[in-house]
C-alpha positions in Angstrom: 243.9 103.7 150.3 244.9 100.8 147.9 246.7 97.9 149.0 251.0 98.3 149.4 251.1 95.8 146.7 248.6 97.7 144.9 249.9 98.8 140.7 251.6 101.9 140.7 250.3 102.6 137.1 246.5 103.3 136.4 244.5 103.2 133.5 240.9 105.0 133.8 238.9 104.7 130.9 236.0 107.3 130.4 232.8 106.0 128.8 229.4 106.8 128.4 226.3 104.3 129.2 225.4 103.5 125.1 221.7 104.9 125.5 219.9 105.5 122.3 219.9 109.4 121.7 222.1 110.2 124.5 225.8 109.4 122.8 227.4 109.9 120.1 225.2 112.5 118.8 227.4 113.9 115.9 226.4 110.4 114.3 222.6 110.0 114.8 221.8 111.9 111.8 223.5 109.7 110.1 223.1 106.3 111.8 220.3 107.0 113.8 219.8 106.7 117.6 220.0 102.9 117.9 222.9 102.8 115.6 225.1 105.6 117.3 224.7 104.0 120.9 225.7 100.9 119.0 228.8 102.5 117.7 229.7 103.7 121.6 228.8 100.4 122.7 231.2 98.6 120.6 234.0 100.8 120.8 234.0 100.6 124.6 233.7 97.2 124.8 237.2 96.9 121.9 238.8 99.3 124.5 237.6 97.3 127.5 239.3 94.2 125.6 242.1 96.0 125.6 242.7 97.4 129.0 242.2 94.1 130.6 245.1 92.2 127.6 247.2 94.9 129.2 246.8 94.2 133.1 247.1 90.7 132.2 250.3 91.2 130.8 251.4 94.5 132.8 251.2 95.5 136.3 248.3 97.6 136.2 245.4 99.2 137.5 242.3 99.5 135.0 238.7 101.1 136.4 236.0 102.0 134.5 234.7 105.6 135.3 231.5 105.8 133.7 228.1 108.1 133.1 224.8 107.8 132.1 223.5 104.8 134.1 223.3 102.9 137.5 226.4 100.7 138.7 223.9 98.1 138.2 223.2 98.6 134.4 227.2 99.4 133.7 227.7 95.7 135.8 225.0 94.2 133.4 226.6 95.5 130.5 230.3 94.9 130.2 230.5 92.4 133.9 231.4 92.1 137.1 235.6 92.0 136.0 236.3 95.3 136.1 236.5 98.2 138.5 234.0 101.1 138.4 233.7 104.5 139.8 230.6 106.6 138.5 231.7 110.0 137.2 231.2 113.6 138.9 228.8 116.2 137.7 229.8 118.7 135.2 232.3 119.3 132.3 235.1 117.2 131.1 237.5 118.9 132.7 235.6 118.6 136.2 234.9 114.8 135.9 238.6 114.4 134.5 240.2 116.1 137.6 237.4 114.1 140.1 238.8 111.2 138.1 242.5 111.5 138.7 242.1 113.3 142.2 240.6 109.8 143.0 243.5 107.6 141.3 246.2 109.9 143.3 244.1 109.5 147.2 244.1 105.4 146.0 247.8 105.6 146.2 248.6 105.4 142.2 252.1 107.1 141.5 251.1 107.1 137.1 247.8 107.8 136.1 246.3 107.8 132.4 243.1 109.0 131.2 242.0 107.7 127.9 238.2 108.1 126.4 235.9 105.6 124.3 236.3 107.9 121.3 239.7 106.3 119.9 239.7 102.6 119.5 243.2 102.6 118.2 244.6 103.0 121.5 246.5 99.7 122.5 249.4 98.7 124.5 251.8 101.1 121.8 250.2 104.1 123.2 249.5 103.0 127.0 253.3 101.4 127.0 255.0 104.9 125.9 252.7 106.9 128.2 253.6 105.2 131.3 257.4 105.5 130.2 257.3 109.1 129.2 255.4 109.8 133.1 258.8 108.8 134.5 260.6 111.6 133.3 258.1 114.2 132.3 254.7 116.1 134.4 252.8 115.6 131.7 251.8 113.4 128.7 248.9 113.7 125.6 248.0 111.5 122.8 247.0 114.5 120.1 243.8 113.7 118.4 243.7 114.4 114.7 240.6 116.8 115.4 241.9 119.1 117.6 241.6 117.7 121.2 243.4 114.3 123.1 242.6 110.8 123.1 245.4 110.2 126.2 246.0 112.6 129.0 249.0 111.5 131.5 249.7 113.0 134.9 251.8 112.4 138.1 249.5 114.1 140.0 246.2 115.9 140.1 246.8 119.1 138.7 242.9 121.3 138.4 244.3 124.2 136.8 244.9 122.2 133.6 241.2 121.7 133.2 240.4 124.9 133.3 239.0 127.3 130.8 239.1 125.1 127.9 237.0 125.1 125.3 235.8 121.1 125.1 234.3 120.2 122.2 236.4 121.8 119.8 239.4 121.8 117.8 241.1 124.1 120.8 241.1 121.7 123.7 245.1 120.3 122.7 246.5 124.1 122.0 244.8 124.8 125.1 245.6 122.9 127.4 249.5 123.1 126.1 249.6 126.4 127.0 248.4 126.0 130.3 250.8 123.3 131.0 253.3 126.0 129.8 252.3 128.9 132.3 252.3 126.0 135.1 255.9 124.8 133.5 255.2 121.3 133.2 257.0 119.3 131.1 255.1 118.0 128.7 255.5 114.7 126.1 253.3 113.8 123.3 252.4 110.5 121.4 251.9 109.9 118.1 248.5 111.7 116.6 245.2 108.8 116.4 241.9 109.7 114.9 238.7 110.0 117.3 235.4 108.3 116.0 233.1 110.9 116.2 231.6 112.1 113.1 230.4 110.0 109.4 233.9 110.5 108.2 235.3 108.8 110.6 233.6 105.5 110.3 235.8 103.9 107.9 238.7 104.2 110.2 236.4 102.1 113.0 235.1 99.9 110.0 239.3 98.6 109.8 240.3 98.8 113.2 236.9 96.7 114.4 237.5 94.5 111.0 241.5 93.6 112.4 239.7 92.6 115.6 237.8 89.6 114.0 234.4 91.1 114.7 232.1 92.2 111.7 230.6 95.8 112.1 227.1 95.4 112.1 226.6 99.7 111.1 
């Protein structure tokens, strides 16, 4: 259990260990191996600046779950700041619900899940999420292909995960009408692109380019 003091909110962001060949696959044909890994690696570490600007200026939790390598290689890479819990085996929707099941048991009231694949997430998106939680089951951040780049609960809820289609332009629709047969109420945030395909990378190009940091694709 977390400390009584402990944050109420939680912010979990989901990344994946930026190994050559083993991320962002959509965009090795047309980067290459090194340079797709670099694309993950960069866009985590943007969304790891901005998690910890917002528990510096918010009362809030921020972990890093992660994949794809030892605690000592994600420590190596982005520091021994942060929190980190290694993801469970399996689908999104199984490592999401290991995720939040374990935010809930810590004693978090709030919990959002966000992934590495939308860099325009800031304190806009997280800010409005925790807000809408107060008064609603369930929030999403709809990404412009099809899925979420935000998922907000008040608790764990498994059935949500269940029987979606991830990986395709379904997983939103989806996972609406779940929440629908479970009557949640449900909230949405504005629509943000994911980085995950060749026409995406100008949109990564001007959010990386307003951070002060040249993109070296």
């Amino acid at each position: 259990m977390a400390p009584a003091n402990a944050p109420k909110d939680g912010l979990m962001l989901l990344t994946r260990y930026p190994q050559p060949g083993k991320t962002k696959t959509r965009l090795i044909p047309h980067l290459g191996p090194e340079g797709a890994a670099q694309i993950q690696r960069l866009m985590t570490e943007h969304l790891i600046r901005q998690g910890l600007e917002l528990r510096r200026h918010h009362s809030l939790g921020f972990e890093v779950h992660f994949t794809g390598s030892s605690l000592h290689q994600i420590r190596s890479w982005l520091g021994h700041e942060l929190t980190y819990r290694p993801q469970c085996e399996g689908d999104l929707g199984q490592r999401l619900t290991f995720a939040f099941h374990q935010g809930f048991t810590a004693g978090r009231a709030r919990l959002l899940a966000i992934g590495s694949d939308c860099p325009a997430i800031g304190d806009t998106q997280v800010t409005a999420a925790f807000r809408l939680l107060r008064q609603h089951d369930l929030v999403l951040g709809p990404a412009l292909d099809g899925g979420y780049y935000l998922i907000g609960l008040r608790r764990t809820i498994p059935e949500l995960f269940k029987g979606i289609s991830w990986g395709s332009d379904r997983v939103l629709g989806e996972t609406v009408a779940i929440a629908s047969h479970l009557n949640l109420s449900t909230a949405f945030l504005d629509p943000l692109p994911d980085i995950d395909r060749p026409e995406d990378l100008p949109i990564w190009e001007k959010i990386w380019a307003g951070s002060g940091t040249k993109v070296l694709v």
